[in-house]
C-alpha positions in Angstrom: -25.8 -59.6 -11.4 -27.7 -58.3 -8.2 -24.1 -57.2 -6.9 -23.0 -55.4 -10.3 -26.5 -53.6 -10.6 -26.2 -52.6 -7.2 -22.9 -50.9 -7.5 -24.4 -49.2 -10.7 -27.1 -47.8 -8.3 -24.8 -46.5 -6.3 -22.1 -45.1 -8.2 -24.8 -43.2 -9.7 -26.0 -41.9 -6.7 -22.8 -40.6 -5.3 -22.4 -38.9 -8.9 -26.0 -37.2 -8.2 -24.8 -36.1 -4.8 -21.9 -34.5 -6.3 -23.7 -32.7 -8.8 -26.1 -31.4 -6.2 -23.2 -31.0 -3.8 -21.7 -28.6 -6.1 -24.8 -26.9 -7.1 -25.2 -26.0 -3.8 -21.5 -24.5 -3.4 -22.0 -22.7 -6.5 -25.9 -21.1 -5.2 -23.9 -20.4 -1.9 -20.8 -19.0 -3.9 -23.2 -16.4 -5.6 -25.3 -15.1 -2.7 -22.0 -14.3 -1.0 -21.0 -12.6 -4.0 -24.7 -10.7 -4.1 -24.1 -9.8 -0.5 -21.1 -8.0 -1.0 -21.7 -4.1 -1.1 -18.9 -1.4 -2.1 -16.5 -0.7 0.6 -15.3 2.7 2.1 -11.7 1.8 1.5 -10.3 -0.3 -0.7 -7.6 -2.1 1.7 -8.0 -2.9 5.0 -4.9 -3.3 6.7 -5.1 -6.3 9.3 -2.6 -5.7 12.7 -1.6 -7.6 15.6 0.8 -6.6 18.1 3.0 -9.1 20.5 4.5 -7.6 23.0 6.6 -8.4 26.0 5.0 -9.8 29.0 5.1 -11.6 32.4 3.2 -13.9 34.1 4.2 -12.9 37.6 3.4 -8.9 37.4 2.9 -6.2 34.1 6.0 -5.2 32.7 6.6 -1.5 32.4 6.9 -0.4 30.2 5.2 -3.2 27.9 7.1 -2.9 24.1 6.0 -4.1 21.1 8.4 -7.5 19.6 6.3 -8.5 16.9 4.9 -6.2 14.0 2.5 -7.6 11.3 0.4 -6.3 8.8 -1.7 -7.7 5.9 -2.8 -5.9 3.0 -6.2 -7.3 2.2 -8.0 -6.2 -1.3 -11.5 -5.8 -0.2 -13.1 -5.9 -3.5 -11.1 -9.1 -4.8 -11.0 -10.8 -1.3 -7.0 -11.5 -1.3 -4.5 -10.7 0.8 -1.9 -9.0 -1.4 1.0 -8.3 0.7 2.3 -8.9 3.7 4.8 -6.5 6.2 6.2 -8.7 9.0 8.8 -8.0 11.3 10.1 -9.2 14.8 11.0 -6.0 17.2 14.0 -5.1 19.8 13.0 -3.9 22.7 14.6 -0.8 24.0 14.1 -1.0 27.8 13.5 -4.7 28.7 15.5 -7.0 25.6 15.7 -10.0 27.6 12.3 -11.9 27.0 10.8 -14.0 29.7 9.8 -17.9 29.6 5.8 -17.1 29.9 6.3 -14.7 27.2 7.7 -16.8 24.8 5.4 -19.8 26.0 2.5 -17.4 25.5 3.0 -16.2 22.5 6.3 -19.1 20.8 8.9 -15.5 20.1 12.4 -16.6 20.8 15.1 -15.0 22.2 16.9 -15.0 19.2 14.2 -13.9 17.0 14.3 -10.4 18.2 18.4 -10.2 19.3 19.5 -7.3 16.2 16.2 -6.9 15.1 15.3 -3.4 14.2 13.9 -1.2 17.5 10.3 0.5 17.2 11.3 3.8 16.4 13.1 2.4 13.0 10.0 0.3 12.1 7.4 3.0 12.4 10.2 5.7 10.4 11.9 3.7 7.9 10.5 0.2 7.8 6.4 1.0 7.8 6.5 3.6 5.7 8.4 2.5 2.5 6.7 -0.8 2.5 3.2 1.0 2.7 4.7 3.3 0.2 5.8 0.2 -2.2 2.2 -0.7 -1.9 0.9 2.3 -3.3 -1.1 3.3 0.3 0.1 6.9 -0.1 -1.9 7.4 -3.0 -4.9 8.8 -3.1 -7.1 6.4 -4.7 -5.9 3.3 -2.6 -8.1 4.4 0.5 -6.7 2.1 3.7 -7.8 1.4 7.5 -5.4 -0.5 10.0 -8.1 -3.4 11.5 -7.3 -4.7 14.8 -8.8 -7.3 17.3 -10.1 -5.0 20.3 -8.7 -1.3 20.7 -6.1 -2.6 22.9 -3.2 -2.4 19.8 -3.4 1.4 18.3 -6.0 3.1 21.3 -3.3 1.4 23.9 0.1 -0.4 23.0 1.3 2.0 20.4 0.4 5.0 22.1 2.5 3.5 25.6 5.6 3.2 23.9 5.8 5.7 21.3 5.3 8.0 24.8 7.4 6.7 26.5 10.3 6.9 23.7 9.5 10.2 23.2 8.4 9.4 19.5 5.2 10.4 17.3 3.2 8.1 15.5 2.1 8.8 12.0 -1.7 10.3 11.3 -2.6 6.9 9.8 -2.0 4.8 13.1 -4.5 6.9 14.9 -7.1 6.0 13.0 -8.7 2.0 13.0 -11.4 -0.7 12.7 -12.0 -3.1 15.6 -13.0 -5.9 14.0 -15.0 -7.1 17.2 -17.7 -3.9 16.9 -18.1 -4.7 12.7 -17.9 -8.8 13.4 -21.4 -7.3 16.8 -22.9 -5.2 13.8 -23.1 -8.2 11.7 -24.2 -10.9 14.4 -25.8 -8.6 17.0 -23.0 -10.6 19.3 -19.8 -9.0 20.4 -17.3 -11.8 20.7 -14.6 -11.9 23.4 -12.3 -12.6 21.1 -10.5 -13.7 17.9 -11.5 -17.8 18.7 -14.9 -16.6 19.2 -15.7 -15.4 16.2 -14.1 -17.6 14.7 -16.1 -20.2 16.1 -19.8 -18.2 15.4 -18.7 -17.8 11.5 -17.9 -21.0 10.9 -14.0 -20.7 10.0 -11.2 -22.7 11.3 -8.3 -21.5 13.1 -5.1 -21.5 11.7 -1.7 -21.6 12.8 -0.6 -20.6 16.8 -2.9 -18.2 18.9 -0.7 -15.3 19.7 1.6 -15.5 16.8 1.1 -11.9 15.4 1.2 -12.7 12.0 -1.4 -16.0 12.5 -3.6 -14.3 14.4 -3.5 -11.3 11.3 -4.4 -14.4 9.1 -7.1 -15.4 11.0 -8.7 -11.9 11.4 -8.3 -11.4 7.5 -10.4 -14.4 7.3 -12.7 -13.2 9.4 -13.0 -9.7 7.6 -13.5 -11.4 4.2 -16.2 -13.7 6.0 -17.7 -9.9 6.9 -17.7 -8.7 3.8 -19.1 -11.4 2.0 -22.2 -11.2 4.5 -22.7 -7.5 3.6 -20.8 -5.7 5.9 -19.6 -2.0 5.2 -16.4 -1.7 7.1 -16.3 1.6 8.6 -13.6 3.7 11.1 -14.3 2.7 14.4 -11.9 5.0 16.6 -12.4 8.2 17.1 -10.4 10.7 19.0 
């Protein structure tokens, strides 16, 4: 009897923690949601680069080989589209080892693929187009880790192929400066803020389109703490 009213006791208890455990989600759930404030634009559009590179000495000139973005609904929190595609390099197509050790790109994964000057004239452009960015209404910001993507990378090799960038990839949020408004910390990088928020990382560091997942998570984390996510770059 002592046994079977014991187990009573407890099964009861862990019920009560339960309850209470969920309580507290749900009180946690809606001060998030009280914290969020209306947003400047509507999307944010999270990119990360890869790009070729060796251990040994720079290579010049650097080219992009990996080209991600994530279309992330700032008022509903959900990523609702994703462009993602692997890069040729015009000048240097052979990748080296440390490249793909650094960052797991293959070989093969960029062999055919379409070169830069396709992806920011044809490819970019009709996907953000599909995704009703052109219109007025649906107000979007690229949102990089660091300056080092759109202020540096892009910049390089559209110069050096002689090509011109489009208006809206002049224009960005680094994530680091909104993630220092927030925390009064500015993070070395991606892991790091990770790590202060409270978020896991997800799939390989330095895959393009991982590391885009793991900065969307850290923008919603943002937002949800009452961040207003405003341009960052200026010229």
């Amino acid at each position: 009897m002592k046994v079977g009213f014991r187990r009573i006791i407890l099964k009861l208890s862990n019920n009560v923690c339960q309850i209470h455990t969920r309580k507290l989600l749900n009180l946690q759930a809606k001060d998030m949601a009280s914290n969020k404030k209306e947003q400047v634009f509507k999307y944010l559009l999270i990119l990360d680069f890869e790009a070729t590179c060796d251990k040994k000495a720079p290579i010049i000139p650097q080219e992009i080989i990996e080209f991600p973005v994530i279309k992330l609904n700032t008022d509903t929190l959900e990523s609702e589209a994703v462009f993602h595609t692997y890069v040729e390099p015009d000048v240097h197509p052979r990748l080296t080892p440390f490249c793909t050790e650094l960052t797991g790109i293959t070989q093969s994964q960029v062999d055919g693929q379409p070169h830069l000057t396709e992806v920011l004239d044809k490819l970019l452009p009709t996907w953000m187009k599909e995704q009703g960015l052109f219109e007025t209404e649906n107000t979007s910001i690229f949102v990089t880790c660091g300056d080092w993507d759109l202020k540096k990378m892009l910049p390089s090799q559209c110069s050096h192929l002689n090509f011109k960038p489009e208006n809206y990839l002049k224009k960005w949020i680094n994530i680091k400066k909104a993630f220092s408004d927030v925390t009064s910390h500015y993070p070395k990088g991606m892991k790091d803020m990770l790590r202060e928020l409270g978020l896991p990382h997800r799939g390989r560091h330095h895959s393009g389109i991982d590391d885009c997942r793991n900065i969307a998570a850290i923008a919603e984390e943002l937002i949800k703490r009452g961040h207003v996510f405003k341009q960052t770059s200026y010229p």
